[in-house]
C-alpha positions in Angstrom: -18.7 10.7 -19.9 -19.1 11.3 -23.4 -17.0 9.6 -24.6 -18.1 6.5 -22.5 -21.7 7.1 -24.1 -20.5 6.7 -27.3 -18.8 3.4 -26.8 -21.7 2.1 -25.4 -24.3 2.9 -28.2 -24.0 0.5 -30.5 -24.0 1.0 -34.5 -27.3 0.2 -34.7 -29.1 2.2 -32.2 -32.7 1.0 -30.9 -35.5 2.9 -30.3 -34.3 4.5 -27.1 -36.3 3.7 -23.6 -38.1 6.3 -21.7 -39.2 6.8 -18.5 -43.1 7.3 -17.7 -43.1 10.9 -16.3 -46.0 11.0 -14.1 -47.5 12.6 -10.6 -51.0 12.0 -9.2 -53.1 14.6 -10.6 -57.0 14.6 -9.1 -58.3 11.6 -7.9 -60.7 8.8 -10.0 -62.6 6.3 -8.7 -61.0 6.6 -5.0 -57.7 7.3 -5.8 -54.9 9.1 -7.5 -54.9 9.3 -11.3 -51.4 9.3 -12.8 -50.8 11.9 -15.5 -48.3 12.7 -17.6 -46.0 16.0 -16.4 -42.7 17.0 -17.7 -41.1 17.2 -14.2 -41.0 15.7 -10.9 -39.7 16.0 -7.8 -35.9 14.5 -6.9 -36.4 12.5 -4.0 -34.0 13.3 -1.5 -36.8 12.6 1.7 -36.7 9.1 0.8 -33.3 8.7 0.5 -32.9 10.1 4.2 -35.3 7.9 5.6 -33.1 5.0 3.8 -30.2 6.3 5.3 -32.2 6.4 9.1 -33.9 3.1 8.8 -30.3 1.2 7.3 -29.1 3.1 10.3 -31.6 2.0 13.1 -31.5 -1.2 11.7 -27.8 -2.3 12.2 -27.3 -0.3 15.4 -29.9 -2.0 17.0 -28.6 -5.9 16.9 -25.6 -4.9 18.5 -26.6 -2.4 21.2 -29.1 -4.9 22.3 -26.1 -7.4 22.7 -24.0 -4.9 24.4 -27.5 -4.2 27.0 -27.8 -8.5 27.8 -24.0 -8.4 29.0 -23.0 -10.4 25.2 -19.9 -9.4 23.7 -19.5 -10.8 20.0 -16.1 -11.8 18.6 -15.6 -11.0 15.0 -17.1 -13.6 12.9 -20.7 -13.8 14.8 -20.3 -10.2 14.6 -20.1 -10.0 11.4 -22.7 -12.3 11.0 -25.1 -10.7 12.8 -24.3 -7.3 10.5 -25.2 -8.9 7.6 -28.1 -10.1 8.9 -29.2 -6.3 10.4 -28.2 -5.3 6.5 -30.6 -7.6 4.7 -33.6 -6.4 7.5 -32.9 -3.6 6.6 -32.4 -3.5 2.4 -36.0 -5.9 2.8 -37.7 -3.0 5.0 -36.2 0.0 2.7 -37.0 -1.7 -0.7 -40.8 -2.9 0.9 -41.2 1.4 1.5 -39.2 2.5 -1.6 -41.8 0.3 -4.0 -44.7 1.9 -2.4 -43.0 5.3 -2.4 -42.5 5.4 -5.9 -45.5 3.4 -7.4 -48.0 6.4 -5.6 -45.5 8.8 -7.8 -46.3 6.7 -11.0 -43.2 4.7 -11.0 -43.4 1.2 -11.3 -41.0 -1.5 -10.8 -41.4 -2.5 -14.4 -40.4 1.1 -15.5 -36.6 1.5 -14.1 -34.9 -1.1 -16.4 -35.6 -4.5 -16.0 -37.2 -5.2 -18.8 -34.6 -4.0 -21.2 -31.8 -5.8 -21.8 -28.5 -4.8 -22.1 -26.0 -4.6 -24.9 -23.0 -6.5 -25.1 -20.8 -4.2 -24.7 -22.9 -3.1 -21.6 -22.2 -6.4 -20.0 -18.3 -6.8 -20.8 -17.8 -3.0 -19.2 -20.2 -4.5 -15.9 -17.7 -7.3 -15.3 -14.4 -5.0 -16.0 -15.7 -2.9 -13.9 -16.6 -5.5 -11.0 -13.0 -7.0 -11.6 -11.3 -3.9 -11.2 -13.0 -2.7 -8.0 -12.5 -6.8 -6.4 -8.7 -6.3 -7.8 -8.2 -3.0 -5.9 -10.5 -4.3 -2.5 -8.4 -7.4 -2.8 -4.7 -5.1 -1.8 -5.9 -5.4 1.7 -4.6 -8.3 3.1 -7.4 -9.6 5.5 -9.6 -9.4 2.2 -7.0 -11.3 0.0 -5.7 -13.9 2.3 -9.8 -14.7 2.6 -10.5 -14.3 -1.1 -10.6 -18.8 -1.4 -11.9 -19.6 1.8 -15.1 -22.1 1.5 -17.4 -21.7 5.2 -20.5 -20.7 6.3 -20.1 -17.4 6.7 -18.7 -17.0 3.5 -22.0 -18.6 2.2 -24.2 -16.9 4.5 -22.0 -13.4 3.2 -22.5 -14.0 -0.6 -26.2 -14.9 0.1 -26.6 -11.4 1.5 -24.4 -9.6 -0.7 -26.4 -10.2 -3.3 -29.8 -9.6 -1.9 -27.9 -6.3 -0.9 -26.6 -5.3 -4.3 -29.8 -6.1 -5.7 -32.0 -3.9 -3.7 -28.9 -1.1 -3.7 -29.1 -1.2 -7.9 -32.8 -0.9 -7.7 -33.1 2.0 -5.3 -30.3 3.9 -6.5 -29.8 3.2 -9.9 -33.1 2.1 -10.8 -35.5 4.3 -9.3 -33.0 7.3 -8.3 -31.6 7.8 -11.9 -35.5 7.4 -13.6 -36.4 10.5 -10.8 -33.4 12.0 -12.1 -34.4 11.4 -15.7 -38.0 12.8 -14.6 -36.6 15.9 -13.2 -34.9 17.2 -16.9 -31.4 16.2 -15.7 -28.9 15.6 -18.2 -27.0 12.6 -18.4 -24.0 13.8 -17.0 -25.5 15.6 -13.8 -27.3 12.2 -12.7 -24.1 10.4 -13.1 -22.5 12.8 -10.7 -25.5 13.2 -8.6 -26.4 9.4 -8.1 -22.4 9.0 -7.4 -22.4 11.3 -5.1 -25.4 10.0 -2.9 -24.3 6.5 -3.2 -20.6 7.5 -1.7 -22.4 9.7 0.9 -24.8 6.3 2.3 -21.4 4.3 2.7 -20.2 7.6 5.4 -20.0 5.0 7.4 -16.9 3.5 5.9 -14.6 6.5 6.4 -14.0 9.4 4.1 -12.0 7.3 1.7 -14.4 4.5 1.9 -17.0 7.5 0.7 -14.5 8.3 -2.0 -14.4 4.3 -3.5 -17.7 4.2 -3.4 -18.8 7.6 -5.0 -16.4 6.3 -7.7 -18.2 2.7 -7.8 -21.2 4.7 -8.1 -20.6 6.7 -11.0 -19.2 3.8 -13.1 -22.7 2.1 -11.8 -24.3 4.8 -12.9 -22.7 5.3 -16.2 -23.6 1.3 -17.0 -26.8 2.2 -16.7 -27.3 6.1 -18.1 -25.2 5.2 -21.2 -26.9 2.7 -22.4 -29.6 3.3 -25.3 -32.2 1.0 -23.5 -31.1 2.2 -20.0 -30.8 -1.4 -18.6 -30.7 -1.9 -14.7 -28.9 -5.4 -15.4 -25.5 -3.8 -16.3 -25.4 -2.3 -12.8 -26.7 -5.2 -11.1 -24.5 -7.3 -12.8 -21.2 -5.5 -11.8 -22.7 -5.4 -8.1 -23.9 -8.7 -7.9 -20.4 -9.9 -9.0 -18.5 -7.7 -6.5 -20.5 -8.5 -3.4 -20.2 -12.2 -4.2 -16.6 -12.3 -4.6 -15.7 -9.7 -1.6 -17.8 -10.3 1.0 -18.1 -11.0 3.8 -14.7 -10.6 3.8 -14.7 -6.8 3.1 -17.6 -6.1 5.9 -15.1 -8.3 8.3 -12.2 -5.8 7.6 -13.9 -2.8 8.4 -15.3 -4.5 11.5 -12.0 -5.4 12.5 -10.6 -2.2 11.9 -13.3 -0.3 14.1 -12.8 -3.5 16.7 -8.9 -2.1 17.0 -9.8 1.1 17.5 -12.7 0.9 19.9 -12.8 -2.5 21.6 -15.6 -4.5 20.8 -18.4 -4.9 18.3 -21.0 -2.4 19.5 -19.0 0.2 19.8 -18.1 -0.1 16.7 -20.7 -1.0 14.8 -22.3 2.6 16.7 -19.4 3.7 14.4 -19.8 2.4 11.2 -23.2 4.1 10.3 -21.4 7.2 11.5 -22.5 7.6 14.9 
């Protein structure tokens, strides 16, 4: 990690950003003044009820097809995932910008505003070219890879809502609660990684482990940085999702389809049910 760091810094350093540490302290006028504190909470309550509304969300679609006597093949199913996914990123993101703005965090405080260095950006896209490189040795995802429909469309317009709203919750606000807390750069690498891996449990144990280590390169765009920029992460993200998917979604469908039968049944298993 540190030695990652110290590629990342550039010669000439900037002034490095900080987050606004803050918690409601009595209220003013009506409502809750935000203060300055040296610590806050890490917010693990949200990230469950992410975890159970993503969850509700996509089980939901399909068990109601599955109740009105529909069985989807795999392309509407997978269609009708992505569209479950994107309710339910625009419902968690809706809660997780209220969330934190009562805790004094803002959207404008968890990077977007600062812009990345340039060596920030080349590591986002070899990063994002790796992990399509290594997705791409399964052969329903490569054999996909240069096909032009409209699911593909339909899969890169939702990937990158997806990756979007993924880089703001857990890199964005996550790592500035993790900043707020004291922890050191190191531990929220590790800790965000480790969160990240454990939303995807839905993907298999090995899908948690290719995902935890997505997450801590993610993670590491972001921490290492002197300005702490959210677009390196979103970058890398942005870039996989488009490329991958909706092809990547489709194989794990298919593989759950193999093993239980039919799209609800495994879409019940996907989100680890």
């Amino acid at each position: 990690t540190r030695a990652v760091c110290s590629l990342v810094n550039e010669t000439k350093t900037p002034v490095p950003f900080t987050y606004p540490i803050a918690v409601q302290s009595p209220r003013v006028g009506g409502r809750p003044n935000v203060v300055n504190e040296t610590k806050t909470p890490v917010p693990f309550t949200y990230l469950y009820g992410y975890y159970l509304l993503v969850t509700l969300f996509i089980v939901l679609p399909p068990v109601s097809f599955a109740a009105a006597g529909y069985q989807l093949s795999l392309r509407p199913g997978t269609a009708v995932t992505l569209l479950s996914v994107v309710v339910a990123e625009a419902a968690a993101i809706c809660l997780a910008v209220r969330y934190f703005a009562s805790r004094g965090l803002a959207l404008r405080d968890t990077g977007w505003r600062q812009t990345p260095s340039v060596v920030v950006t080349v590591l986002a896209i070899g990063l994002a070219a790796a992990y399509c490189w290594f997705s791409a040795q399964l052969p329903e995802v490569r054999d996909r890879l240069g096909e032009v429909s409209w699911l593909k469309l339909w899969g890169v317009t939702a990937g990158v809502f997806g990756a979007i709203v993924e880089e703001q919750i857990f890199r964005g606000y996550l790592l500035a609660r993790f900043d707020q807390a004291g922890l050191r750069a190191p531990t929220q690498i590790v800790c965000s990684a480790a969160i990240f891996g454990l939303m995807h449990l839905g993907w298999g144990w090995w899908g948690v482990v290719c995902t935890t280590g997505l997450g801590a390169g993610l993670a590491m765009l972001r921490v290492c940085g002197a300005q702490k920029s959210l677009w390196g992460p979103v970058i890398c993200h942005v870039v996989i999702n488009a490329v991958l998917e909706p092809w990547l979604l489709m194989w794990l469908l298919s593989y759950y389809a193999r093993q239980y039968g039919h799209y609800s049944r495994n879409m019940a298993t996907v989100i680890g049910l």
